[in-house]
N, C-alpha and C positions, 0 to 999 in steps of 0.2 A: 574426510568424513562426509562433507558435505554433496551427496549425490542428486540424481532423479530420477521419479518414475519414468520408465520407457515410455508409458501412454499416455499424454499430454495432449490437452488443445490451446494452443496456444494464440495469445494475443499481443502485439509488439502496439506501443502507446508513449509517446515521449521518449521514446529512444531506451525502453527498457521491454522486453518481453518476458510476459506472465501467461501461468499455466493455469489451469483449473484441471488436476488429474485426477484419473480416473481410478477406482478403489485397486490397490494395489492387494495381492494374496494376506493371509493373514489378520488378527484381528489385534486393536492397538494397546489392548489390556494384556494378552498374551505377550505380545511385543516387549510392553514394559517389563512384563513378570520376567519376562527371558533376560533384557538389560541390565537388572537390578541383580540377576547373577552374575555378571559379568560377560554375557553375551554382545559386545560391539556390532556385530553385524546386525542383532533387532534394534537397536538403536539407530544405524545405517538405517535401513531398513524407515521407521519412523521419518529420520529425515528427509529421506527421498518423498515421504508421503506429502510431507507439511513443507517444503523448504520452500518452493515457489510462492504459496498462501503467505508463507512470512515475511519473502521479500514485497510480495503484494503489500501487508500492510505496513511496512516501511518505507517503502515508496510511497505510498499514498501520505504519510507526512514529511517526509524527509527531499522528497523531488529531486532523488540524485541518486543512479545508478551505485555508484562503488560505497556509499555512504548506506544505501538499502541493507546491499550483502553483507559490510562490515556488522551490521544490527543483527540484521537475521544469525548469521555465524556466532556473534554473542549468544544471541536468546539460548541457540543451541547448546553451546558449550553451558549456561546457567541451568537449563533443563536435564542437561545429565549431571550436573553438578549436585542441584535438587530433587532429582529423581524418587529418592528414597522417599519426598515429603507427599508427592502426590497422593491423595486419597481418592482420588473416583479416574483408575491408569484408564477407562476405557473414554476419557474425557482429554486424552494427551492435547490434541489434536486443538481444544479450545484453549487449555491452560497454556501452551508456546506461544500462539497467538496474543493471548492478552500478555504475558512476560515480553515480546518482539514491539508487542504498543507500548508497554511502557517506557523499555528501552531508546523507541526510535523518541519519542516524549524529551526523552530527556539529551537526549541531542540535538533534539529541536530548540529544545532552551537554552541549552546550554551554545547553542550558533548564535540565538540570540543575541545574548548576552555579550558576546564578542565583538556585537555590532555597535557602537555608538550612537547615539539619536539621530544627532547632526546627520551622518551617513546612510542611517534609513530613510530619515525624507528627501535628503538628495536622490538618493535610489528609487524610489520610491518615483519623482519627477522626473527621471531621466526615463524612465520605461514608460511613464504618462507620455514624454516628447516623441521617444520612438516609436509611437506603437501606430503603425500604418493605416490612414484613414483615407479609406477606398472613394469615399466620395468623392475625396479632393484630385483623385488620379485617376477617376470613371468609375464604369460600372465594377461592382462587386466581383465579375467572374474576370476581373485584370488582377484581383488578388492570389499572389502566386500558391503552391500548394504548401511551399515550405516557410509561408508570413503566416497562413492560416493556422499550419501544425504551432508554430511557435506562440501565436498569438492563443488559441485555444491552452497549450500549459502555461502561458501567463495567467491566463482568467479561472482557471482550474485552481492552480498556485494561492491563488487571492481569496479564495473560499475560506469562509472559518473552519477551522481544524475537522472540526466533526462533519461539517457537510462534506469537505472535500475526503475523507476517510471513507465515509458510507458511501460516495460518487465510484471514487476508484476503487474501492471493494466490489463494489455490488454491482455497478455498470460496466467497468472494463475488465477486472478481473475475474467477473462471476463468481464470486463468490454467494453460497446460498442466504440468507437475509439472516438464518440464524446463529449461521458461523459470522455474520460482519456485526451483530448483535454480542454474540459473546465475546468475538475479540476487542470490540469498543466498550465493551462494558454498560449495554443500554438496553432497552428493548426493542422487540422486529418494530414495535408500530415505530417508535425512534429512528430507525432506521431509513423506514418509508418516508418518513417526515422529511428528515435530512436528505437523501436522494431527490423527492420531488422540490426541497427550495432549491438546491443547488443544482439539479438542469433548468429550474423555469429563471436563476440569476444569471446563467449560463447563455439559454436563451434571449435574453432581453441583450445582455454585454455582446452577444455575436450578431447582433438582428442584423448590423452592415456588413457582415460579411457572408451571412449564408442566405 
């Protein structure tokens, strides 16, 4: 079921590549009307439109390729499950979004929770010990390219949920401010907020490296 638009521009970021697609034929009210009779292919169709934008915002809290899609493929199957309940179908496109957030939400606590304390801050110290400090090994440009990728989704990672949300929405996966608003469930100026603390915390934690 789960397909994609043919016309994609894509962005590859931690080892997961996301789309920002371009309006595929059709409109998504029509789509649903057509679903709701049992038409599988406007449902395709739907997900091809939204599937990339969902694993976007599953990634952006889950930080794990196979974990994203697992989420997004849920949302899906919940969205044709609830189909019938939508009341504004030409709004699909917001409403999977925020079902794929809360979804990924609840996996994210639910990983939590399977973490012990003791184990978080030992982890927690272990990644403080490895984490490559350029001064002590030269200049900045002997940091190699794949300590900087790794070290950048550590420090991204480490973001409170919402800034890191709004960052990899809005910054890497282009999403528009008022689609990363509805699927977070905030407003655009929220939005803006949370983007600009989390590049200027982004900034200061990378100053040694860039």
């Amino acid at each position: 079921m789960l397909g994609f638009c043919p016309n994609a521009r894509l962005t590859e970021v931690s080892g997961i590549t996301f789309g920002k697609a371009k309006s595929c034929e059709g409109d998504d009210a029509a789509l649903v009307a057509a679903a709701r009779g049992g038409d599988l292919k406007a449902f395709d169709e739907l997900v091809r439109r939204y599937q990339r934008r969902a694993v976007a915002v599953a990634y952006s809290l889950l930080n794990h390729r196979d974990d994203a899609m697992e989420a997004a493929q849920d949302a899906f199957l919940k969205s044709f499950e609830k189909l019938g309940t939508l009341s504004q179908p030409e709004r699909f496109g917001s409403w999977v979004l925020r079902i794929v957030n809360n979804l990924a939400l609840n996996r994210r606590r639910s990983r939590a929770l399977r973490k012990a304390e003791s184990l978080e801050v030992s982890g927690d110290e272990d990644r403080a010990a490895a984490r490559p400090d350029p001064r002590a090994d030269g200049p900045a440009e002997t940091v190699s390219a794949d300590e900087l990728r790794r070290t950048i989704r550590r420090e991204i990672d480490a973001l409170p949920p919402m800034q890191r949300q709004a960052l990899v929405l809005f910054s890497i996966s282009h999403l528009p401010q008022q689609e990363v608003a509805e699927a977070l469930g905030c407003s655009v100026e929220a939005v803006k907020w949370h983007v600009f603390t989390a590049r200027k915390k982004l900034k200061d934690k990378l100053k040694d490296y860039l």
